[in-house]
Structures are given as C-alpha cells and as structure tokens.
DSSP file (Angstrom, degrees, kcal/mol; ACC not computed):
  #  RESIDUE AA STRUCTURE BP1 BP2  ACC     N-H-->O    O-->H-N    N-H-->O    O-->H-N    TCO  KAPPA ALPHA  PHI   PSI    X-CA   Y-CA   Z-CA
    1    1 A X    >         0   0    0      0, 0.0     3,-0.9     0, 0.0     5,-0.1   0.000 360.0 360.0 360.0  14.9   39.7    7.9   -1.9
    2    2 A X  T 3   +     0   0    0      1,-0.3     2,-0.0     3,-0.0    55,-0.0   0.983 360.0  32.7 -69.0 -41.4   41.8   11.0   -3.3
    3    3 A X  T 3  S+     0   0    0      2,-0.1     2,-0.4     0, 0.0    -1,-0.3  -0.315 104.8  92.7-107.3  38.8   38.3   13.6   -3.0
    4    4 A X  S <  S-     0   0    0     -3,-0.9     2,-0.5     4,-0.0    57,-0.0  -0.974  71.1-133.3-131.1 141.7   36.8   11.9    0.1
    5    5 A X     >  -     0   0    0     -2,-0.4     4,-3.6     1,-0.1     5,-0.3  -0.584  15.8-152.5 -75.5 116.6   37.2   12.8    4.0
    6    6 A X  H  > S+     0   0    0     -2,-0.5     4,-2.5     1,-0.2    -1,-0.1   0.810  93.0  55.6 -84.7   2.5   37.8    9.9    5.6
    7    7 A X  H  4 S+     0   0    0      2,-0.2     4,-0.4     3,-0.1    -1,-0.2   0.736 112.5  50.0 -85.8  -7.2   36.4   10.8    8.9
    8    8 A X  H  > S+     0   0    0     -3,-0.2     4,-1.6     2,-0.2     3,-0.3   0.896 108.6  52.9 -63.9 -46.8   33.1   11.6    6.8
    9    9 A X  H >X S+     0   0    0     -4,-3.6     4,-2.0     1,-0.3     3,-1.6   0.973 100.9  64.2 -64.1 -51.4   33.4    8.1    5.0
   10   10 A X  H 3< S+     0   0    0     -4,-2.5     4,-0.3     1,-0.3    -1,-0.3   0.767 105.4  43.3 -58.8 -23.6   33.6    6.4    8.6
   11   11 A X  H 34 S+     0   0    0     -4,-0.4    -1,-0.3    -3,-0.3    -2,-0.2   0.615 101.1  61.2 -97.3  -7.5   30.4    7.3    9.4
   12   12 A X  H XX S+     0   0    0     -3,-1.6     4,-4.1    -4,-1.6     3,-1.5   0.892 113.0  43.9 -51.0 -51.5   29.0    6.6    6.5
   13   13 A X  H 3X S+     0   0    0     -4,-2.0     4,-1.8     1,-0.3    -2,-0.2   0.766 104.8  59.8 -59.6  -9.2   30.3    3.0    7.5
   14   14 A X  H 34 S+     0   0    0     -5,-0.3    -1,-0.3    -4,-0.3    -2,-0.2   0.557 116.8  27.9-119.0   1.1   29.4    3.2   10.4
   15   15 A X  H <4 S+     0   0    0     -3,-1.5    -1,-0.2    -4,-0.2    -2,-0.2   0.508 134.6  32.2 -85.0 -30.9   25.6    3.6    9.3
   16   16 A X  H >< S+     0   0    0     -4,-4.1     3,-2.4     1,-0.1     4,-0.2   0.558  83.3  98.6-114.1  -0.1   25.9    1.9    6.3
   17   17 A X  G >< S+     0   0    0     -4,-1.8     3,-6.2     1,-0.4     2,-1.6   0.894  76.5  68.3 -53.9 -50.9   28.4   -0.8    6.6
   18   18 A X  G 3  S+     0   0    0      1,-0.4    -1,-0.4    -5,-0.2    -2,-0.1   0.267 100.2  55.5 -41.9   3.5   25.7   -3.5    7.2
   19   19 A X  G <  S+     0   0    0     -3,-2.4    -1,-0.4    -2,-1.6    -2,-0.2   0.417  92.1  78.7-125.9  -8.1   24.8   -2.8    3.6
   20   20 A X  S <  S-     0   0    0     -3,-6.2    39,-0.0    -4,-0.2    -3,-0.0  -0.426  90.0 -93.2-111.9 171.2   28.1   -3.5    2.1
   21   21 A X     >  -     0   0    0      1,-0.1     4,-1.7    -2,-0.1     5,-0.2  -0.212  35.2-111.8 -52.1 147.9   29.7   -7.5    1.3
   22   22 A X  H  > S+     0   0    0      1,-0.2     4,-3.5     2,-0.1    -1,-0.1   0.968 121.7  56.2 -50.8 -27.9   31.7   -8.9    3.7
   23   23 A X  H  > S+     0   0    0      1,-0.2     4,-1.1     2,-0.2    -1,-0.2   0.893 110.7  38.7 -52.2 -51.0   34.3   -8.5    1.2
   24   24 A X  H  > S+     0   0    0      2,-0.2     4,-1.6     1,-0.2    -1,-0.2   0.668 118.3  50.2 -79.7 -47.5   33.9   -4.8    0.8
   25   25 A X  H  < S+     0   0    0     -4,-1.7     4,-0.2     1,-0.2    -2,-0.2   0.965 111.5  53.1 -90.0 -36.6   33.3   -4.4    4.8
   26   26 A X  H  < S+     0   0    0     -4,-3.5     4,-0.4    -5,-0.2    -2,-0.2   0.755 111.9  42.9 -16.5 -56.1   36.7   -6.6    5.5
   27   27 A X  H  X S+     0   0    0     -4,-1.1     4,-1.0     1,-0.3     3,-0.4   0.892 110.2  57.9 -88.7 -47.4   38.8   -4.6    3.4
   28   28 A X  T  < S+     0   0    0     -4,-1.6    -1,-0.3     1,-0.3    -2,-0.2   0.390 116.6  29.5 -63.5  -1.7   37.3   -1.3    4.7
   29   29 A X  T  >>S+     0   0    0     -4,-0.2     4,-1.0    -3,-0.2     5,-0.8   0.398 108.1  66.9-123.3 -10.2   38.1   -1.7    8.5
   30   30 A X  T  45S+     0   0    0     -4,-0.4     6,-2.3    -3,-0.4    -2,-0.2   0.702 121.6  25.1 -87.5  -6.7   41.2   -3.8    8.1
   31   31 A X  T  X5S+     0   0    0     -4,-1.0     4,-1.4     4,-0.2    -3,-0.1   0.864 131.2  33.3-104.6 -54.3   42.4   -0.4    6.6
   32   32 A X  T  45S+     0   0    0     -5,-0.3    -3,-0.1     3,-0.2    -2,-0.1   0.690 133.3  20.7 -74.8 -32.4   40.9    1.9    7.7
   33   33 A X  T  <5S+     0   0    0     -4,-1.0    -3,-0.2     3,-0.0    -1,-0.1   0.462 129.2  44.9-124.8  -0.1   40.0    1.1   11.3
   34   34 A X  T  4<S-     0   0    0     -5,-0.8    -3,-0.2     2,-0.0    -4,-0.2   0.337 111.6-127.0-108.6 -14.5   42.9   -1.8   12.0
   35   35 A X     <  -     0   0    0     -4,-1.4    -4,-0.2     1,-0.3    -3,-0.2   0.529  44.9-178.4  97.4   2.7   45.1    1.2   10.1
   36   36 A X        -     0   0    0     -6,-2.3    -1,-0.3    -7,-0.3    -6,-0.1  -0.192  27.0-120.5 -44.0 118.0   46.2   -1.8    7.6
   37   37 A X     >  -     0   0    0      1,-0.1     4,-2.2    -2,-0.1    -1,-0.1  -0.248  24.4-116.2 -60.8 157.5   48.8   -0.6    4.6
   38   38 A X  H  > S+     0   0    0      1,-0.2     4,-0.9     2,-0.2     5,-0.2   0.633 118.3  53.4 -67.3 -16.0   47.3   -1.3    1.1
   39   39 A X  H  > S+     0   0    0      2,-0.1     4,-3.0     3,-0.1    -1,-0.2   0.914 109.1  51.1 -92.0 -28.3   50.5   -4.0    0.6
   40   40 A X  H  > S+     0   0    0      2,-0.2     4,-2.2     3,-0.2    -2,-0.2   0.990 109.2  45.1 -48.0 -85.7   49.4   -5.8    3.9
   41   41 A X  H  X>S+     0   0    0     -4,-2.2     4,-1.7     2,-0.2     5,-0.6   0.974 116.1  47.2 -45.2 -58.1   45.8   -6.2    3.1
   42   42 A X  I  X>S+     0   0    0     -4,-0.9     4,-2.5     1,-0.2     5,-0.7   0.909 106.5  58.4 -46.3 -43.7   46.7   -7.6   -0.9
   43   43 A X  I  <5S+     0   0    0     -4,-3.0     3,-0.4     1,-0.2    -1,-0.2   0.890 114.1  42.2 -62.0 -34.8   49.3   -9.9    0.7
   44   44 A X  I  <5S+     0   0    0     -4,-2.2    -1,-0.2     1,-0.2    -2,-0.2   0.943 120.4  37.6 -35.2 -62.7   45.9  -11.3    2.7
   45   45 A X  I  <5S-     0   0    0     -4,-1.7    -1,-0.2     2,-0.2    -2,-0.2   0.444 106.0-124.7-106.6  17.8   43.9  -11.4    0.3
   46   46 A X  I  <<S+     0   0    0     -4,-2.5     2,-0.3    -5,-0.6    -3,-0.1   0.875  75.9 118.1  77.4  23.0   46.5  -12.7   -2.6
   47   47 A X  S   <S-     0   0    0     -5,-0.7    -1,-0.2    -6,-0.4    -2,-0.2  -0.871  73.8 -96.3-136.6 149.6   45.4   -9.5   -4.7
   48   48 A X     >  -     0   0    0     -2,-0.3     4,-1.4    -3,-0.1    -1,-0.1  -0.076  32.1-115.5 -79.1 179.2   47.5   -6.6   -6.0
   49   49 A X  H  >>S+     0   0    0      1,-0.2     4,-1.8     2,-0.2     5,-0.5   0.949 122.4  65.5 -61.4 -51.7   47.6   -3.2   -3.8
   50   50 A X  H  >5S+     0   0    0      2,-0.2     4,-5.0     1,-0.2    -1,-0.2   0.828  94.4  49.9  29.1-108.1   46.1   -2.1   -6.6
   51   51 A X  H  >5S+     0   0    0      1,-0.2     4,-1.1     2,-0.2     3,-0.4   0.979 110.3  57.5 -36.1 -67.5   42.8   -4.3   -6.1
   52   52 A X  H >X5S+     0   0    0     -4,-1.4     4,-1.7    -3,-0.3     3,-1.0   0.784 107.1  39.5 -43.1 -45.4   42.7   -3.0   -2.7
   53   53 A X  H 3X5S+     0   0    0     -4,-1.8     4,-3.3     1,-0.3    -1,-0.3   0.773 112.0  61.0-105.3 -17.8   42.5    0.6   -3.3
   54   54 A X  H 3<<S+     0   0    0     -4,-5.0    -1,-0.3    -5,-0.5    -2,-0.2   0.796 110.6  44.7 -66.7 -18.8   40.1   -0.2   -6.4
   55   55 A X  H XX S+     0   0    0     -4,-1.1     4,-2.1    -3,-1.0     3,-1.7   0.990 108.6  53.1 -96.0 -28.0   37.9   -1.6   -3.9
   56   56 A X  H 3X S+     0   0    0     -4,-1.7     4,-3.4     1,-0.3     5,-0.2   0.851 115.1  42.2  -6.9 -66.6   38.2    1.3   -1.1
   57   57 A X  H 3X S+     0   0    0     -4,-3.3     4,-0.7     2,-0.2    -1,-0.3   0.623 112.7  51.9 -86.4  13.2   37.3    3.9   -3.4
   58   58 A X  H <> S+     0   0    0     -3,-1.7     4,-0.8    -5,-0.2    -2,-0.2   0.758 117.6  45.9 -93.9 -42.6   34.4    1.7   -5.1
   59   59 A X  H  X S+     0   0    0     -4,-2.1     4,-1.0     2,-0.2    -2,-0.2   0.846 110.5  46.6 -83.0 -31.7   33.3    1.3   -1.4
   60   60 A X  H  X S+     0   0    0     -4,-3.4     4,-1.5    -5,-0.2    -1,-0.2   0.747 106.3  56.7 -49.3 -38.8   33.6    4.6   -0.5
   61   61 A X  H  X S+     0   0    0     -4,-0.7     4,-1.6    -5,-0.2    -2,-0.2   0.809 112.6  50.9 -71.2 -24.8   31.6    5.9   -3.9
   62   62 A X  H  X S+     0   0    0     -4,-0.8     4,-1.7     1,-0.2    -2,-0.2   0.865 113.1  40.8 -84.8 -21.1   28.6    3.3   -2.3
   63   63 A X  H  X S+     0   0    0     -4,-1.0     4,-3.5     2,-0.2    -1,-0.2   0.937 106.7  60.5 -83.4 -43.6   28.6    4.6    1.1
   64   64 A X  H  X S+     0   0    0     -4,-1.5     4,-1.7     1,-0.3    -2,-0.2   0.792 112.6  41.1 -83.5 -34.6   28.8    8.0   -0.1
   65   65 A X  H  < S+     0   0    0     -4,-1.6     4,-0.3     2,-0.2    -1,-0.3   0.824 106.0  57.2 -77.0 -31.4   25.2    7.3   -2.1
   66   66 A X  H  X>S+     0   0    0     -4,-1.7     4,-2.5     2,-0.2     5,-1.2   0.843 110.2  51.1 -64.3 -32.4   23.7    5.5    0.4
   67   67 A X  H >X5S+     0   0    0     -4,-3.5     4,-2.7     1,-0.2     3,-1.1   0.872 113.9  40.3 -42.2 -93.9   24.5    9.0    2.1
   68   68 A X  H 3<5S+     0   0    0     -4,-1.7    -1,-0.2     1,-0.3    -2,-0.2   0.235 121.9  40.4 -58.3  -5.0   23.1   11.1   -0.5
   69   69 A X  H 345S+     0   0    0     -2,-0.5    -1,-0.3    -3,-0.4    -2,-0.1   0.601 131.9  30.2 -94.2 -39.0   19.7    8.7   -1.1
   70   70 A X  H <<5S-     0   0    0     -4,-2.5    -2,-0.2    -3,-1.1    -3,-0.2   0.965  77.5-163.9 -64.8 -63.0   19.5    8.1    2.8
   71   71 A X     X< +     0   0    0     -4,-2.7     4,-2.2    -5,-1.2    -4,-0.1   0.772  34.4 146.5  75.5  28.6   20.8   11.0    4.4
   72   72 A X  H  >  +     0   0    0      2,-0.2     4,-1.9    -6,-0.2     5,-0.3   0.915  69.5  45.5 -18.1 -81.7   21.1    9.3    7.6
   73   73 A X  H  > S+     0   0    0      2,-0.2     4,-7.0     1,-0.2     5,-0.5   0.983 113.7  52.4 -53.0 -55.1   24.3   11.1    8.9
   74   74 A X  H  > S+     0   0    0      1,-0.3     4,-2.3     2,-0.2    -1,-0.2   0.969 110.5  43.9 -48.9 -45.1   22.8   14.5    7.9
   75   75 A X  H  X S+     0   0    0     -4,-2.2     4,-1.8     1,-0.2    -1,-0.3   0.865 114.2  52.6 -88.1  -5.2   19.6   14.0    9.7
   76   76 A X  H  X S+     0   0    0     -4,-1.9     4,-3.6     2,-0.2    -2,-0.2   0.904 110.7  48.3 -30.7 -62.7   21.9   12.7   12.7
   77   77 A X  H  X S+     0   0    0     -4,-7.0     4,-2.7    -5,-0.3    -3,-0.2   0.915 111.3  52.6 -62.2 -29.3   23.9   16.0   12.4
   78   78 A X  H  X S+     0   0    0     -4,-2.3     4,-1.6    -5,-0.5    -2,-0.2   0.961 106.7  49.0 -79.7 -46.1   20.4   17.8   12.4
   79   79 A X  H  X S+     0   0    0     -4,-1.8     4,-2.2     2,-0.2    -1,-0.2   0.859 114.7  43.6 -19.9 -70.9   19.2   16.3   15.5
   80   80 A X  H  X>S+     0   0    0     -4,-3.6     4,-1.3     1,-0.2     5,-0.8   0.988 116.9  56.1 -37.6 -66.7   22.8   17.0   17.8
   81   81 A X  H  X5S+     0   0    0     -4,-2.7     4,-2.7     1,-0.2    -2,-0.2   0.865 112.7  31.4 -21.2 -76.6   22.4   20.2   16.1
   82   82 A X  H  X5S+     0   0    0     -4,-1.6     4,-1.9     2,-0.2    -1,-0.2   0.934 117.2  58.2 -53.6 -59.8   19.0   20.9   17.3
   83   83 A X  H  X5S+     0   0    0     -4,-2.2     4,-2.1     2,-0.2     5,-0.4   0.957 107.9  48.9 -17.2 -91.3   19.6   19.0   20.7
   84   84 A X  H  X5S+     0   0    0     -4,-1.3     4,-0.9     1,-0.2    -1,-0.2   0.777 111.5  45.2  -8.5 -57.3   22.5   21.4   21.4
   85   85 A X  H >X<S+     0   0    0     -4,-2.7     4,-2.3    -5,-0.8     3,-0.9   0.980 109.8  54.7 -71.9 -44.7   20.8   24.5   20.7
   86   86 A X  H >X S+     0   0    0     -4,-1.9     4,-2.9    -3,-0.3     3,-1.1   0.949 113.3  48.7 -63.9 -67.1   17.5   23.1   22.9
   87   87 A X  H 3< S+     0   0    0     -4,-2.1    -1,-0.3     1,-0.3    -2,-0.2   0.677 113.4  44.8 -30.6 -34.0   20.2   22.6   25.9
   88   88 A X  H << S+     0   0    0     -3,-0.9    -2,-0.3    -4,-0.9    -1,-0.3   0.752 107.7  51.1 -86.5 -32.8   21.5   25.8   25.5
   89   89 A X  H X< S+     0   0    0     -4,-2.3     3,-1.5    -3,-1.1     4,-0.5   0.790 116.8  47.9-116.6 -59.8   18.2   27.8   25.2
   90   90 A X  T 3< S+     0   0    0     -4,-2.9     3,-0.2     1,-0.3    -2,-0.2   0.676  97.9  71.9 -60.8 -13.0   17.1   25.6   29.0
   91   91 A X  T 3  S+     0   0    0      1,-0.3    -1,-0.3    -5,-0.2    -2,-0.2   0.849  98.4  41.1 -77.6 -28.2   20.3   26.6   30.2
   92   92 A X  S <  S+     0   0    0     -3,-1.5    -1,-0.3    -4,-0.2    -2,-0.2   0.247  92.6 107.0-119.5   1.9   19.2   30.4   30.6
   93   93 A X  S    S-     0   0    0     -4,-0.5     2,-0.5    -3,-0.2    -3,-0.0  -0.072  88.7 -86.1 -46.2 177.3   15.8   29.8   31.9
   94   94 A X        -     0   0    0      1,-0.0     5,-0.2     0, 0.0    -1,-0.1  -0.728  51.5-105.4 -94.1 126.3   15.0   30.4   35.1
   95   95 A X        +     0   0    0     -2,-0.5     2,-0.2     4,-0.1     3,-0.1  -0.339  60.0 129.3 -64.9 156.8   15.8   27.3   37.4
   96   96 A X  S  > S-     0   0    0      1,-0.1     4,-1.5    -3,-0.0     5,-0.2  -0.871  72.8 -83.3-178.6-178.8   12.6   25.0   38.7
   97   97 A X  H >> S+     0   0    0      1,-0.2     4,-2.9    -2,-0.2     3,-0.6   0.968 120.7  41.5 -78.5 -32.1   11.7   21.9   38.8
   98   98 A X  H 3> S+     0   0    0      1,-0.3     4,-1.7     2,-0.2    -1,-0.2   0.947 119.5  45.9 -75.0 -20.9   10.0   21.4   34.9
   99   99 A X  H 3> S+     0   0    0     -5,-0.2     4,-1.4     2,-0.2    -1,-0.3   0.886 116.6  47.2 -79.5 -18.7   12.9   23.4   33.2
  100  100 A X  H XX S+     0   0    0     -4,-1.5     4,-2.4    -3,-0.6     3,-1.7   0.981 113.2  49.6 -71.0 -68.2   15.2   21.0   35.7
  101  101 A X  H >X S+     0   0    0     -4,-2.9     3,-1.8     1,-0.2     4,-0.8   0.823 117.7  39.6 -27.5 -79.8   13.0   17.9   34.3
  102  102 A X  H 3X S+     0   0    0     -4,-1.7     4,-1.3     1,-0.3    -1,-0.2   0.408 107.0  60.2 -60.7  -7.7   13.6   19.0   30.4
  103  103 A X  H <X S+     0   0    0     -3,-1.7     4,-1.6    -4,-1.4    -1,-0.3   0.583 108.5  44.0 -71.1 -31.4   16.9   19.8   31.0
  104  104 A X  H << S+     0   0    0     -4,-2.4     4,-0.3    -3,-1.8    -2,-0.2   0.806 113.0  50.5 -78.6 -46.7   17.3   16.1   32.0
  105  105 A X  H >X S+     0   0    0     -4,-0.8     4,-2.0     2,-0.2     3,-1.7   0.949 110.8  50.2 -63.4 -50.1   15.2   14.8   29.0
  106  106 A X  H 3X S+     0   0    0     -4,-1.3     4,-1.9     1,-0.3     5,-0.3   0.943 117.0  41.0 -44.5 -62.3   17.4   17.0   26.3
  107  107 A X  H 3< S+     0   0    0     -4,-1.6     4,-0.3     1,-0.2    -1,-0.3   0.524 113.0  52.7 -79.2  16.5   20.7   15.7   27.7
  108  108 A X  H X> S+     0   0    0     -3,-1.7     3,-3.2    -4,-0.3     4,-1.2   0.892 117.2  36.1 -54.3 -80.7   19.2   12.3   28.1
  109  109 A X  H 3X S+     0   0    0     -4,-2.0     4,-0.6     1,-0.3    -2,-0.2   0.518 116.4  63.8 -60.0  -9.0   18.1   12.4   24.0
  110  110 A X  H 3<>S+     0   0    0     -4,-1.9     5,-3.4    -5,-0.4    -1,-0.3   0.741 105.0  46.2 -73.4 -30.1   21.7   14.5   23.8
  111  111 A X  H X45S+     0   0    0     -3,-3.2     3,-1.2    -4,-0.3    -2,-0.2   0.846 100.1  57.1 -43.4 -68.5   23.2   11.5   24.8
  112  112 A X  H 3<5S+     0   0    0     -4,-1.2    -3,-0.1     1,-0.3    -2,-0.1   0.838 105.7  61.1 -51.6 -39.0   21.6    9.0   22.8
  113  113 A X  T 3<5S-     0   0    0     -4,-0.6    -1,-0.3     2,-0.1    -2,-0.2   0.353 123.3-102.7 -73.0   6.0   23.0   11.2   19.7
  114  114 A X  T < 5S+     0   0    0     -3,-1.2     2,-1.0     1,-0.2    -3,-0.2   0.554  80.0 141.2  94.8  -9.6   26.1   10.7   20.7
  115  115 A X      < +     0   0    0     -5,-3.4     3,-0.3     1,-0.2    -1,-0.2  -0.536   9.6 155.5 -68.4 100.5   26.3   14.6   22.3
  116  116 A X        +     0   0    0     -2,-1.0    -1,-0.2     1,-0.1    -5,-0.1   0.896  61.2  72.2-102.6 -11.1   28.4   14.2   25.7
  117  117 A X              0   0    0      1,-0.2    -1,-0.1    -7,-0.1    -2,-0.1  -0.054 360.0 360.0 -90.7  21.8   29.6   17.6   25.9
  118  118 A X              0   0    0     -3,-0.3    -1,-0.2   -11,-0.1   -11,-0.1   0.205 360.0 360.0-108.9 360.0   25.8   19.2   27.0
C-alpha cells in the first residue's frame, strides 16, 4: 500500500468492490473505511498483521487493474470534467428560457456524477 493513494484506491473500491471476495472486501473497509489498525483486524481474523497487510496491498494491486482494464473512474472523472466545463460555458450565455432549461439538465446530470458544487 507503500506506492498507492489511498483516496484513489477507495474509489476504485467503491466501483470495483463488488468484484472482490468477501474476504478481500471485509478486510478492505474494516481498515480502511472502519479506520481498523492492522493488529485489530489479525486479532479478528486469527491471522498475523502481516496477513492483513499482504492482503490490502494484493487487494489494492486488483482494484488498481480493474482500473486500468476498465477505466471506470477515469471515464467518471471525464464526464464531471466535461459536465463542469458545459455549466460553466451556460453560465455566460445570455439568460432565457432554453439556456435556463439546459442549465437545469447539466446540473441535473452534474449531480448524478457526484458534482454538487455547479
């Protein structure tokens, strides 16, 4: 986990978690999103800290390929991205009612992406 961001890796889980074991998806939120130490989770699961952190970065390397085959977060980012700009671009029109309308669909579909700050 030395070379990985972990706020990158959470949204990798958080697209890809549904892909991983239960084991694998257990270990990875009792740490990471329950903020569990690596001697907490082994004394749970009977295994040394060790184990734990072998499976972290084992799970981290899988998410971090499902990234890079999927690309799921990237085209996420490109969508806000795009979104953002498309809001910004309606903002300087001239008000009426269809730039009002599409100004209302962008930050709808800005929304859905997770944009609240459009």
């Amino acid at each position: 986990m030395n070379n990985v961001d972990v706020t990158e890796a959470n949204l990798w889980f958080d697209f890809y978690g549904p892909l991983l074991t239960e084991h694998q998806s257990d270990i990875w939120q009792l740490h990471f999103q329950e903020d569990w130490s690596l001697a907490e989770i082994s004394a749970l699961q009977g295994v040394t800290r060790a184990a734990i952190q072998d499976v972290l970065e084992r799970t981290a390397n899988l998410l971090r390929d499902y990234e890079r085959k999927l690309g799921l977060v990237a085209a996420m980012r490109q969508r806000q991205a795009t979104l953002s700009r498309l809001v910004k671009l309606l903002s300087q029109l001239p008000v009426g009612p269809q730039v009002g309308e599409a100004m209302e669909l962008a930050r709808g579909l800005a929304l859905e992406e997770g944009l609240s700050d459009v």
